[in-house]
FIGUMAR-728933 format. One record per residue: residue number from 0; residue in one letter; x, y, z of N, C-alpha, C in turn. Coordinates in nm, 3 decimals. Example, Ala and Ser with C-alpha at 12.3 -4.5 7.8 and 13.67 -1.06 7.14 Angstrom:
BEGIN
num; residuo; nu; nv; nw; cau; cav; caw; cu; cv; cw
0; A; 1.319; -0.569; 0.780; 1.230; -0.450; 0.780; 1.320; -0.330; 0.780
1; S; 1.285; -0.225; 0.708; 1.367; -0.106; 0.714; 1.290; 0.003; 0.787
//
This chain:
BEGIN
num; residuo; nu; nv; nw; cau; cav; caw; cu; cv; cw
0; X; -17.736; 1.392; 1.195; -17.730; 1.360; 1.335; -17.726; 1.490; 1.415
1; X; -17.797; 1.492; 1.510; -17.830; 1.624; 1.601; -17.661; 1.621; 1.700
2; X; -17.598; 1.692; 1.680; -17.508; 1.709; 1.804; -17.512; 1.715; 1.927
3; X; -17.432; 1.697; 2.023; -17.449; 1.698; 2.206; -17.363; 1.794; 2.231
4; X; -17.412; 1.910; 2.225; -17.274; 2.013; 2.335; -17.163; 1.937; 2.477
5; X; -17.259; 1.824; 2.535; -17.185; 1.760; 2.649; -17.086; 1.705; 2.548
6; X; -17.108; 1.580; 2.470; -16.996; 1.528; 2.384; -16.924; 1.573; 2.321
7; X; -16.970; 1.692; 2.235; -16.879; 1.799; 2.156; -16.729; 1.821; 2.256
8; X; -16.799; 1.874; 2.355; -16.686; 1.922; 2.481; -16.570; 1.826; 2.492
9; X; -16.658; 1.709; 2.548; -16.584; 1.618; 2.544; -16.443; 1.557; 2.465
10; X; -16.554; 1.538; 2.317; -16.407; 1.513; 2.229; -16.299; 1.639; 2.243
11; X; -16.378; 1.740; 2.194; -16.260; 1.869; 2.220; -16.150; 1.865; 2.302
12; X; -16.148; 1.829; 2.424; -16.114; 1.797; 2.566; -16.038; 1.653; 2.506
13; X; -16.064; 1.590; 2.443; -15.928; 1.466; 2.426; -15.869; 1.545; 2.294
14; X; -15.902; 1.577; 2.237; -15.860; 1.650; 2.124; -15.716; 1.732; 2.168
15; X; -15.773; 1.825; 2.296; -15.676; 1.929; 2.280; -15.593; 1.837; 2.359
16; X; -15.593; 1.719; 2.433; -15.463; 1.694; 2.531; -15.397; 1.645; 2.431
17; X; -15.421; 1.559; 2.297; -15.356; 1.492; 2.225; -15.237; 1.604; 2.175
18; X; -15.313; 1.702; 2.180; -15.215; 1.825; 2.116; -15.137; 1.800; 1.996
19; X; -15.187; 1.765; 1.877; -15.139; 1.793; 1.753; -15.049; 1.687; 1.729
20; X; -15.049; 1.647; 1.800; -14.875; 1.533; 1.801; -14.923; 1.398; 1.700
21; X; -15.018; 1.360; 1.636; -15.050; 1.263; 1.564; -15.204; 1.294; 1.481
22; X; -15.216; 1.249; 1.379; -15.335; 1.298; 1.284; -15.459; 1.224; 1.374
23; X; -15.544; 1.309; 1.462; -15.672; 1.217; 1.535; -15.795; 1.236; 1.501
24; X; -15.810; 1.263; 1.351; -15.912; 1.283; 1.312; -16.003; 1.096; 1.324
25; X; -15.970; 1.028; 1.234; -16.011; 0.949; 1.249; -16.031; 0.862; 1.408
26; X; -15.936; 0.861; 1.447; -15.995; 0.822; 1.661; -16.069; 0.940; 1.679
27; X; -16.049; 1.020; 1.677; -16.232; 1.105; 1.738; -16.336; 1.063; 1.654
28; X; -16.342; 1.035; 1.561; -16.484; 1.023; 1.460; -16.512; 0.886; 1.481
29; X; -16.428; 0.759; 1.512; -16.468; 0.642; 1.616; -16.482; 0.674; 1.746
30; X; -16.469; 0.735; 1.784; -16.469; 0.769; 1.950; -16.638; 0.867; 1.968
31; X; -16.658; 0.954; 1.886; -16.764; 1.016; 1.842; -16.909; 0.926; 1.816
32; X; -16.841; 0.845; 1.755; -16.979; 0.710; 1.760; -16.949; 0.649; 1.809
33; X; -16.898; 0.576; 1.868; -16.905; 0.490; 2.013; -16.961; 0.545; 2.134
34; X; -16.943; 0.721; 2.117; -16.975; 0.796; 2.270; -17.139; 0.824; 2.240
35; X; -17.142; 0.863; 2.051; -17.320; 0.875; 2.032; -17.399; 0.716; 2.023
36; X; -17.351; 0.629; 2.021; -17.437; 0.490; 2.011; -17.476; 0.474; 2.173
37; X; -17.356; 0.491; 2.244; -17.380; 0.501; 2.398; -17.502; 0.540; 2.443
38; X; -17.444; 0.711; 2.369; -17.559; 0.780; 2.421; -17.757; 0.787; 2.389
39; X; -17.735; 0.692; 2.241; -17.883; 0.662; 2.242; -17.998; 0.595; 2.374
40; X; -17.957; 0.526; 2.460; -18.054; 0.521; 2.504; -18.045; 0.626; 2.671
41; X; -17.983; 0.715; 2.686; -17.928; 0.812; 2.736; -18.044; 0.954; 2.754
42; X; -18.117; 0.986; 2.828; -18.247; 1.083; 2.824; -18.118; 1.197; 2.889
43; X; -18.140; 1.216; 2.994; -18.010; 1.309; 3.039; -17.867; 1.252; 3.075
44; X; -17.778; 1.273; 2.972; -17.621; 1.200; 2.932; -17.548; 1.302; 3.022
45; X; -17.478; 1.304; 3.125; -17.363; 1.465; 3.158; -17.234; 1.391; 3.150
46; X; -17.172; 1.481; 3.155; -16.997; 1.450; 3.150; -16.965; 1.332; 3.259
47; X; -16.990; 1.335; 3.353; -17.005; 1.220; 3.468; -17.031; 1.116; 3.390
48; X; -17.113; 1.067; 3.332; -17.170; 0.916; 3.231; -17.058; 0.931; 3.174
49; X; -17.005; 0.989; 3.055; -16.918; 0.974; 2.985; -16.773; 0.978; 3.063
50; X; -16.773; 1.011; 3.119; -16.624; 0.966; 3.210; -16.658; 0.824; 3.277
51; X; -16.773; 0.783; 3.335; -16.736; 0.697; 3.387; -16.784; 0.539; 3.295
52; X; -16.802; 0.579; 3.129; -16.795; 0.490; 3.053; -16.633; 0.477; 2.983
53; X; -16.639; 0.580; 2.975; -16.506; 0.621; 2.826; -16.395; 0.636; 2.939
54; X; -16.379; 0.685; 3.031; -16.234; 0.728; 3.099; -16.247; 0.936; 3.081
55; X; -16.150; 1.007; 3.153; -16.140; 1.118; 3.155; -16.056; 1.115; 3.003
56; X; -16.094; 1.270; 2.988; -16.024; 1.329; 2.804; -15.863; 1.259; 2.849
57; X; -15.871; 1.304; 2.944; -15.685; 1.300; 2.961; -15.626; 1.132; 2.967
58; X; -15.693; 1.045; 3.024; -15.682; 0.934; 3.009; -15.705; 0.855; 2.878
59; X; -15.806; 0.906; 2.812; -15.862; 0.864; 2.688; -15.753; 0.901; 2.574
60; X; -15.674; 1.020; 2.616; -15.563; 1.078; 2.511; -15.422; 1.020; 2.540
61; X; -15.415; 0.987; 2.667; -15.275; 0.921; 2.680; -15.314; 0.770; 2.636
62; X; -15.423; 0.740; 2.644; -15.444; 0.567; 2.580; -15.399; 0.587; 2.422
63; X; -15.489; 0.675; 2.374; -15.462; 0.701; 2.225; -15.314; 0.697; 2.189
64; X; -15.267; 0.751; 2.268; -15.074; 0.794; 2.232; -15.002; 0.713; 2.245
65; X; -15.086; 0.645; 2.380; -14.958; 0.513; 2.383; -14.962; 0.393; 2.303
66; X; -15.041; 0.396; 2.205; -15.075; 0.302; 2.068; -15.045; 0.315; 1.947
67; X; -15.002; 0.472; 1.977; -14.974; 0.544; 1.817; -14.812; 0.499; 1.772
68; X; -14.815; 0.436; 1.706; -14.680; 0.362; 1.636; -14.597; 0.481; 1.591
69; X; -14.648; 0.561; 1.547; -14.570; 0.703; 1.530; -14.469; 0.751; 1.578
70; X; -14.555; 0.733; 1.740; -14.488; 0.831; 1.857; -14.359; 0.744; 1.920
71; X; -14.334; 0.632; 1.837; -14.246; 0.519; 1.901; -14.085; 0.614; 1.912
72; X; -14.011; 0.573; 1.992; -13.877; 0.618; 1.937; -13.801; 0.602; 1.812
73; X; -13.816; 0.484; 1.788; -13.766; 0.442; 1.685; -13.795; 0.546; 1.550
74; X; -13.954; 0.608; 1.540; -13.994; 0.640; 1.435; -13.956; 0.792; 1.443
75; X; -13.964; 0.843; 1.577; -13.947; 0.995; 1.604; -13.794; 0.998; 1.569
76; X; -13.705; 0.926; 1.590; -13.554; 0.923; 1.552; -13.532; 0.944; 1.375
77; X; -13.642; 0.849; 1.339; -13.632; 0.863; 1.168; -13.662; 0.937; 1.129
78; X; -13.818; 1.026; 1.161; -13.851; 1.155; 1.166; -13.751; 1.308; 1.159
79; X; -13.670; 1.288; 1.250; -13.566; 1.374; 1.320; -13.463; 1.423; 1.182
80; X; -13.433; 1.264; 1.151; -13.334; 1.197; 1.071; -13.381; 1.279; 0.941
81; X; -13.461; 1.260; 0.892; -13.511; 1.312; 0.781; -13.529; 1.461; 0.746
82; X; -13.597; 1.513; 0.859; -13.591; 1.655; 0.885; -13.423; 1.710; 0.868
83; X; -13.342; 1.674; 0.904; -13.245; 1.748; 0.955; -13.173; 1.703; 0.794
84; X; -13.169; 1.605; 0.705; -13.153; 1.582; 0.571; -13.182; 1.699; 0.485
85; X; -13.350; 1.720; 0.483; -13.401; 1.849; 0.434; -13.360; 1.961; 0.425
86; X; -13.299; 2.005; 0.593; -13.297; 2.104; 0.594; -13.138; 2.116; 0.586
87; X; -13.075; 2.064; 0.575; -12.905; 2.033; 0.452; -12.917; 2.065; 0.330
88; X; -12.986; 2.020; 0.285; -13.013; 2.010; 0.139; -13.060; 2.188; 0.122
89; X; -13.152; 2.195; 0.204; -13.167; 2.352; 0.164; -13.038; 2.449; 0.160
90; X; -13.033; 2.467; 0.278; -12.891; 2.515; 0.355; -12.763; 2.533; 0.212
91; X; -12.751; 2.408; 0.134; -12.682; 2.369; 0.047; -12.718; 2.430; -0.055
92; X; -12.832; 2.420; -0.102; -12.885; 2.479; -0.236; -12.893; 2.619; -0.235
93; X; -12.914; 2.712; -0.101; -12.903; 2.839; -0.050; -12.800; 2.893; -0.112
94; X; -12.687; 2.849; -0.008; -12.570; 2.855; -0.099; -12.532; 2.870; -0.211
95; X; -12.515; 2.769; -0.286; -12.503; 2.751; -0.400; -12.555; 2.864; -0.515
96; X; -12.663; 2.878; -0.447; -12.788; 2.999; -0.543; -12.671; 3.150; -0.540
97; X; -12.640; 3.144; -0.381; -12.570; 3.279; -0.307; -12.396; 3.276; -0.385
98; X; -12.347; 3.158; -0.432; -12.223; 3.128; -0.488; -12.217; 3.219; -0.635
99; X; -12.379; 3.129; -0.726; -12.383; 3.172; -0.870; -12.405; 3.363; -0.848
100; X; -12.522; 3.400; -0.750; -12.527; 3.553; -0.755; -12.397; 3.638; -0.737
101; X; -12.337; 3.570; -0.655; -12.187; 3.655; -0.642; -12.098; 3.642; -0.750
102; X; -12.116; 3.495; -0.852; -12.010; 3.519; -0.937; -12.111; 3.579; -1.083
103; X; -12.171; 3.573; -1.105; -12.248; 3.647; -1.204; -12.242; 3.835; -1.169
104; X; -12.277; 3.822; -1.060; -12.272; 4.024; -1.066; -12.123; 4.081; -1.013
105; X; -11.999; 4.013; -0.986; -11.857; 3.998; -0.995; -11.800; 3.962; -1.093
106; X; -11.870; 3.878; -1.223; -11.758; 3.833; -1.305; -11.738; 3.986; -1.371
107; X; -11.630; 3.985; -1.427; -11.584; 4.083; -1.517; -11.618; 4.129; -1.651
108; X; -11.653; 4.235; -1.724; -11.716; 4.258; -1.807; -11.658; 4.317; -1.941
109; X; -11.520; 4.359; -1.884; -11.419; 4.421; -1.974; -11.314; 4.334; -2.020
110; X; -11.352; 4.167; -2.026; -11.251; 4.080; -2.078; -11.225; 4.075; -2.248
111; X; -11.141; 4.118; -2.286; -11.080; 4.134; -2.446; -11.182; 4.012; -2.488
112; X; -11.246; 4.031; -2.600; -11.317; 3.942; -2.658; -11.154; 3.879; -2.782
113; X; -11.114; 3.763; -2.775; -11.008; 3.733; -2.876; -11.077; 3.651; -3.032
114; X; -10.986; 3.708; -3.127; -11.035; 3.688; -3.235; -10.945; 3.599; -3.259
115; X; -10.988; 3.466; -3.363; -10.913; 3.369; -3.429; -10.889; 3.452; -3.529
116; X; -10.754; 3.406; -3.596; -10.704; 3.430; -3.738; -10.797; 3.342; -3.844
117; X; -10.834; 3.349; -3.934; -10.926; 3.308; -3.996; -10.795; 3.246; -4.104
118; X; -10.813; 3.117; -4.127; -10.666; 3.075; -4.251; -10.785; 3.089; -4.378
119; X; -10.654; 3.132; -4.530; -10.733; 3.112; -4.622; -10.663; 3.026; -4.714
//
């Protein structure tokens, strides 16, 4: 398929408002053919047509977001929740690592080795 620099732009332009906040590969690559099926019978297509089919990037990206189950509270709370688990657990194991190095190059080295009496 031959590319459109006008559409390229375009998605780019919902792309960047989405700003990273949810995986949009797949909604641009539907959005990408819906905007190129459009544009087949389209001789000169400009940004004007596509805004006033599709909506502006910025409208088109807050539609996207406000559908994304992701971005719900509920899920960003569990998200949060989880993260902050992780990074305990590290925090913890840090430690722990920093506990054994201190008592390994502190333990003592000159402890009397004691001998059993051997019965005969």
């Amino acid at each position: 398929m031959i590319t459109n620099p006008i559409i390229e732009s375009y998605l780019q332009a919902v792309r960047s408002n989405i700003k990273n906040l949810v995986e949009t590969e797949n909604f641009i690559d539907s959005l990408r053919e819906s905007i190129y099926e459009y544009a087949e019978g389209k001789d000169d297509l400009t940004l004007e047509d596509l805004i006033s089919e599709f909506g502006t990037p910025d409208s088109v990206a807050v539609d996207f977001l406000s559908d994304e189950p992701s971005l719900e509270p509920e899920n960003i709370d569990k998200s949060n929740r989880k993260t902050k688990i992780i990074i305990g657990a590290i925090i913890v194991g840090i430690l722990f690592a920093i506990g054994i190095f201190i008592w390994v190059t502190h333990a003592p080295t000159d402890v009397p080795v004691y001998e059993m009496p051997i019965q005969q």
